[in-house]
VOPAGU-2260 file (C-alpha; in pm, 1 decimal, decimal comma):
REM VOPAGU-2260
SITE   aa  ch    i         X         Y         Z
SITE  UNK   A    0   -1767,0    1459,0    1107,1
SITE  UNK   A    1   -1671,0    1404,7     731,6
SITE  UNK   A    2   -1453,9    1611,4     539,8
SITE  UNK   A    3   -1651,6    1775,6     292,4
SITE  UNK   A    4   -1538,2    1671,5     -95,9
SITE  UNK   A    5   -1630,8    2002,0    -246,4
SITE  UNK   A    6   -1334,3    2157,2     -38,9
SITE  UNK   A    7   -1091,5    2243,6    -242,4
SITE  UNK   A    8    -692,0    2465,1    -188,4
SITE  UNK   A    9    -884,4    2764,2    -295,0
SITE  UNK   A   10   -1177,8    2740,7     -40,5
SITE  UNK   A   11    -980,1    2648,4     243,6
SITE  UNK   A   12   -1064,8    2371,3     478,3
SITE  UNK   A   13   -1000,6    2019,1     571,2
SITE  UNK   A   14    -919,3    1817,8     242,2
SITE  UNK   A   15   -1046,7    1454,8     158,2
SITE  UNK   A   16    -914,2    1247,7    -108,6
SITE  UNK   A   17   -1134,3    1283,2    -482,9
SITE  UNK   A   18    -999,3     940,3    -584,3
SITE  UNK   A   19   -1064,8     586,4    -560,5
SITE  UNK   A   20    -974,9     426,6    -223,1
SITE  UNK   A   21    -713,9     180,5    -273,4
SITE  UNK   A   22    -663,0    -208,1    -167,6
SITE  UNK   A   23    -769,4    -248,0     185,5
SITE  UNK   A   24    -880,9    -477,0     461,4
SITE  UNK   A   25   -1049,4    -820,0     358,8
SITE  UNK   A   26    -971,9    -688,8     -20,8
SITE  UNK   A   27    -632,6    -667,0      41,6
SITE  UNK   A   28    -619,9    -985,0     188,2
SITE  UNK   A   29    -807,9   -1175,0     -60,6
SITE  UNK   A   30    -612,7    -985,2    -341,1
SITE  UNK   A   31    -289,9   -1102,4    -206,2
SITE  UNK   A   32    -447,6   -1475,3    -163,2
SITE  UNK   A   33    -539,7   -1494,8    -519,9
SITE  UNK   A   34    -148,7   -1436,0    -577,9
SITE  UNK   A   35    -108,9   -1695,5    -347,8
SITE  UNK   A   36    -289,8   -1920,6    -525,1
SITE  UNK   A   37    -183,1   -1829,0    -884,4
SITE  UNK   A   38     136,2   -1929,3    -786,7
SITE  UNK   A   39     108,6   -2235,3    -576,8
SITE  UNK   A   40    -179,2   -2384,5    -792,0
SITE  UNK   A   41    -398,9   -2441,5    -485,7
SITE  UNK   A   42    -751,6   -2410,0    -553,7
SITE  UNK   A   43    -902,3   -2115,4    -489,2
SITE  UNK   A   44   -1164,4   -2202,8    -278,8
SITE  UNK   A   45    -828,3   -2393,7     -42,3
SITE  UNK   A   46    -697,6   -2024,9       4,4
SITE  UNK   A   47    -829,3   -1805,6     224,5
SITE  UNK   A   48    -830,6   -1466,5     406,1
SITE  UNK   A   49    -719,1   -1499,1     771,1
SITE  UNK   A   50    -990,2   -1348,9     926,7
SITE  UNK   A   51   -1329,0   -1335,6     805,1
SITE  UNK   A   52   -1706,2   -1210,2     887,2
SITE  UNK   A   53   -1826,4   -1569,5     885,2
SITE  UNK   A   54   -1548,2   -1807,0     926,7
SITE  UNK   A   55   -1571,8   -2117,1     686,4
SITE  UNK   A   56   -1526,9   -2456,4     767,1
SITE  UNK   A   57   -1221,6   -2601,9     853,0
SITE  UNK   A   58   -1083,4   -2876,9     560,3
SITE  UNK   A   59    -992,5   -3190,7     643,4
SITE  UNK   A   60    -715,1   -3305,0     826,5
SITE  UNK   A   61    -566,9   -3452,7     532,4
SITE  UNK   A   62    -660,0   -3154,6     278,9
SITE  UNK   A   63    -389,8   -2932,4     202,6
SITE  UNK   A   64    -477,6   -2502,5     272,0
SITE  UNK   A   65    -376,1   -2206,5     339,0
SITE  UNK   A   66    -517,7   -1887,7     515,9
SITE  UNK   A   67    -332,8   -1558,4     415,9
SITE  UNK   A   68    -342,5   -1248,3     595,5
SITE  UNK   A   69    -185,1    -901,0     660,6
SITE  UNK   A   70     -40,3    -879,5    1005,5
SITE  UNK   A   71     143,4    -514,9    1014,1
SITE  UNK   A   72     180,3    -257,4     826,3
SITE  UNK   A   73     445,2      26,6     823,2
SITE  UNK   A   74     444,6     361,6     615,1
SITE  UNK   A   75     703,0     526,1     484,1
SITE  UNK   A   76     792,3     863,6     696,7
SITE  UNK   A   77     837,0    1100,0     380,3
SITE  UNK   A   78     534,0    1049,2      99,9
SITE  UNK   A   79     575,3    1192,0    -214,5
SITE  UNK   A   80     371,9    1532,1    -298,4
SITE  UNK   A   81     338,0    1566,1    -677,5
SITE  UNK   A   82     127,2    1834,8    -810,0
SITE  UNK   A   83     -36,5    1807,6   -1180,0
SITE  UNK   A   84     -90,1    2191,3   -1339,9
SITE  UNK   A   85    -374,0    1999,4   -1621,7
SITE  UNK   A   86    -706,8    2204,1   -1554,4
SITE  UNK   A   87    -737,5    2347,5   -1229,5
SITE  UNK   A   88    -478,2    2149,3   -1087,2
SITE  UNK   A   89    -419,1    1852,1    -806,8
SITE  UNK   A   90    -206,2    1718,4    -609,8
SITE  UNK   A   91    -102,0    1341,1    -587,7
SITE  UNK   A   92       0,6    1206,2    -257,9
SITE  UNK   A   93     240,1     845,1    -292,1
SITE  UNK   A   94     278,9     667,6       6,5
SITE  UNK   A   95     478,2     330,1      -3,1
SITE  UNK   A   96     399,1      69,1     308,3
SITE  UNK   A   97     534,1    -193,4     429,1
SITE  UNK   A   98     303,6    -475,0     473,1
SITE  UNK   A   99     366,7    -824,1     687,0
SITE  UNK   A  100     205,8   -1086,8     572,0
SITE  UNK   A  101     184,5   -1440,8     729,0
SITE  UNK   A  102      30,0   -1777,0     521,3
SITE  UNK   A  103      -8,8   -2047,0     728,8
SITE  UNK   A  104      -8,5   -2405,6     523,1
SITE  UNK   A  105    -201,1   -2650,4     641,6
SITE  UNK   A  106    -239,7   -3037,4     578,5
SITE  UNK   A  107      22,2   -3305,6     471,7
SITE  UNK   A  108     184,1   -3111,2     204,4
SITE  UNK   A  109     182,5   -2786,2     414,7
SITE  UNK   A  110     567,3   -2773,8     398,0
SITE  UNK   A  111     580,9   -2795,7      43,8
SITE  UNK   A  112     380,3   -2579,8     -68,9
SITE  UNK   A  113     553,3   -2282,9     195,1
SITE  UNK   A  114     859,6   -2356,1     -14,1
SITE  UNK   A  115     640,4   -2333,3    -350,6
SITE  UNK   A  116     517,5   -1993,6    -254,7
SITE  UNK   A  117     848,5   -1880,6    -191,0
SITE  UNK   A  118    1030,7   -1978,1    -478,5
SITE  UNK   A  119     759,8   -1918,7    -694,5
SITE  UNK   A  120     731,9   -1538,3    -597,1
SITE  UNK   A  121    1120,8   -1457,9    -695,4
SITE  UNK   A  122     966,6   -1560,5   -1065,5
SITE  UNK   A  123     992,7   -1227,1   -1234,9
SITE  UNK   A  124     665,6   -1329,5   -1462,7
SITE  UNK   A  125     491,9   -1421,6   -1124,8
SITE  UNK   A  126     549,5   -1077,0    -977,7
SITE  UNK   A  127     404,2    -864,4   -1275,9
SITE  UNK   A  128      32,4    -950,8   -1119,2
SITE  UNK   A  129     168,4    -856,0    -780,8
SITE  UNK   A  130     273,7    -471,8    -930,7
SITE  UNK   A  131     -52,1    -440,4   -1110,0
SITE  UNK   A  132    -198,1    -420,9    -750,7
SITE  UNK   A  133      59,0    -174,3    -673,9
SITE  UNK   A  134     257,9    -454,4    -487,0
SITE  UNK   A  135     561,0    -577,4    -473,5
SITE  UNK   A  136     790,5    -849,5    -353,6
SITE  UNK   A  137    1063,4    -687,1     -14,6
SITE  UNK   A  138    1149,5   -1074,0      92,3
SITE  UNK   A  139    1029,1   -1379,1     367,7
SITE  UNK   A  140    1126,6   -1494,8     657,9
SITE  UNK   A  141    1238,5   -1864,5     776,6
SITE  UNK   A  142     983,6   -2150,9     732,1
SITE  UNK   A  143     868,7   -2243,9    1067,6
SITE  UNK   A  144     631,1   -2571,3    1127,8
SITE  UNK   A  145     400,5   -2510,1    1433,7
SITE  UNK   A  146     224,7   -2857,4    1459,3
SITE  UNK   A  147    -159,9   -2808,2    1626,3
SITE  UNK   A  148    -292,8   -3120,8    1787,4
SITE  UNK   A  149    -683,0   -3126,2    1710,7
SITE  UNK   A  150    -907,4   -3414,2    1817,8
SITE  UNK   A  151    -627,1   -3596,1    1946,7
SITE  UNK   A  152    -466,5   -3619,2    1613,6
SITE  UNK   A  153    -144,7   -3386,5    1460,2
SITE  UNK   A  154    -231,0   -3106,1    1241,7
SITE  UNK   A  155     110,5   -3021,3    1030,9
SITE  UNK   A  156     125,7   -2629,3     979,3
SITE  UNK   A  157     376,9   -2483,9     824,9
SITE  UNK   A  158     403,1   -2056,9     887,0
SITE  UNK   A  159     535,2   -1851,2     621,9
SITE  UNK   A  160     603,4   -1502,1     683,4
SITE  UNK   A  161     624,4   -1251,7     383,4
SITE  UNK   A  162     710,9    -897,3     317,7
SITE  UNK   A  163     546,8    -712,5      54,4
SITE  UNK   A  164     560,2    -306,6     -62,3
SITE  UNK   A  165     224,3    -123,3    -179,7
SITE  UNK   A  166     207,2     231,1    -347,0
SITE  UNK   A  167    -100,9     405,4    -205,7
SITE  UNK   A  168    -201,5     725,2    -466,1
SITE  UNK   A  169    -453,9     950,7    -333,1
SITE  UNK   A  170    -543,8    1254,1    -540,3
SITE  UNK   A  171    -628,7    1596,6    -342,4
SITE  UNK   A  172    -788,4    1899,6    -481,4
SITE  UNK   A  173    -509,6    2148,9    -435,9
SITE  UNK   A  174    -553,7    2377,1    -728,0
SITE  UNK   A  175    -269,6    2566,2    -901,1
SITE  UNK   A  176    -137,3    2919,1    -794,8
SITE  UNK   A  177    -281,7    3181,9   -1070,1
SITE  UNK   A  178    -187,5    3469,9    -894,6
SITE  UNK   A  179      63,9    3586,3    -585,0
SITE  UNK   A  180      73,6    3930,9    -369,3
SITE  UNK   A  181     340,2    4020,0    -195,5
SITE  UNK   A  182     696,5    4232,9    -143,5
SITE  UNK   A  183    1017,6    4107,0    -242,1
SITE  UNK   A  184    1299,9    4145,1     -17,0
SITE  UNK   A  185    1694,0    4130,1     -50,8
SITE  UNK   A  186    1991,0    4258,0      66,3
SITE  UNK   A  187    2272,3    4435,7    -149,5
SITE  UNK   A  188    2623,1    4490,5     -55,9
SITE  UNK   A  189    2821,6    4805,0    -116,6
SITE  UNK   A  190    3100,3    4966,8      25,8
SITE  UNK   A  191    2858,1    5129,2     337,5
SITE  UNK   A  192    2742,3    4845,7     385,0
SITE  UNK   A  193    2435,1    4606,9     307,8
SITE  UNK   A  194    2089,2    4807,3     242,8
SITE  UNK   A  195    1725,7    4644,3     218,9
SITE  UNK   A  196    1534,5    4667,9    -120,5
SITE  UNK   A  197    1162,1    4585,1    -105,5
SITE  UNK   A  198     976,3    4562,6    -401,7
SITE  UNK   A  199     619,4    4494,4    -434,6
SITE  UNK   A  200     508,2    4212,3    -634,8
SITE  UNK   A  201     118,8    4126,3    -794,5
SITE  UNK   A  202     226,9    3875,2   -1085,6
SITE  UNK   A  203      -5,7    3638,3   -1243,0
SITE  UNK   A  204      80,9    3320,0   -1289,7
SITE  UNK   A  205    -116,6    3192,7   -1629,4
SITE  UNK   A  206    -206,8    2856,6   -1570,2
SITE  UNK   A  207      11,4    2531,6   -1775,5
């Protein structure tokens, strides 16, 4: 069953998210291979999502590709609650993941352009694309060629495996606290000993 939007902290019930869902999927995938390509200076059309409804044709042997794709992905165990007081009020949840990404190169220059995307993505100028998707660069992994043999004839691959950090914000409709009932308690010390005071509270809280 979906969570009903109109819930809100102050009518109780299940909470969904009020804004925009973030970079996921084929999206993410195809966002991350247009930084691929931005920085290698591989056509566009020559860089592609790993896995797609309809998968294209393969390039020739002798073209050079890559297909770019998110493998894993890890979240962090302690997201960020950060609550806004403007109007009613709301909640921001952060989340940072990690994501694992693996491009495979393909074609006679697959090596080279492995070592192109890496270098090219320790550019600090190449990276300020990558954080306006809410990326960002953790590190890669070792270079490893995996030769496929297709129609009797050596296809040179070269896999390049890629860590990458992405700040998921999702906004909930938990409202501010106007007003709290309740009973204070303490405990004072004095030479008979400690003695309970309760007082009773019913202060509102004007809303920021």
């Amino acid at each position: 069953m979906p969570v009903s939007s109109a819930n809100t902290s102050a009518t109780g019930g299940p909470l969904a998210p009020t804004s925009a869902p973030p970079l996921d999927d084929l999206d993410l995938d195809t966002a991350i291979g247009g930084l691929v390509a931005g920085v290698t200076g591989l056509p566009g059309d020559l860089v592609r999502p790993r896995w797609q409804p309809t998968q294209p044709r393969v390039p020739e042997i002798d073209t050079t590709w890559v297909a770019v794709g998110v493998t894993g992905t890890m979240p962090d165990d302690t997201p960020a609650q950060i609550h806004h007081p403007d109007g009613a009020g709301y909640t921001v949840l952060r989340t940072v993941y990690r994501l694992d990404i693996l491009a495979s190169f393909y074609g006679p220059r697959s090596d080279a352009y492995a070592k192109l995307l890496r270098d090219g993505f320790y550019v600090a100028q190449n990276r300020e694309a990558m954080r306006a998707l809410g990326l960002n660069l953790i590190g890669f992994d070792t270079i490893r060629r995996v030769p496929e043999i297709v129609a009797a004839q050596s296809r040179r691959r070269s896999d390049l495996s890629f860590r990458l950090t992405q700040t998921i914000e999702r906004t909930y409709p938990i409202q501010n606290v106007l007003q709290t009932i309740g009973a204070i308690q303490a405990t004072a010390g004095n030479v008979a000993g400690p003695t309970q005071i309760l007082a009773p509270i019913a202060s509102p809280l004007p809303p920021a």
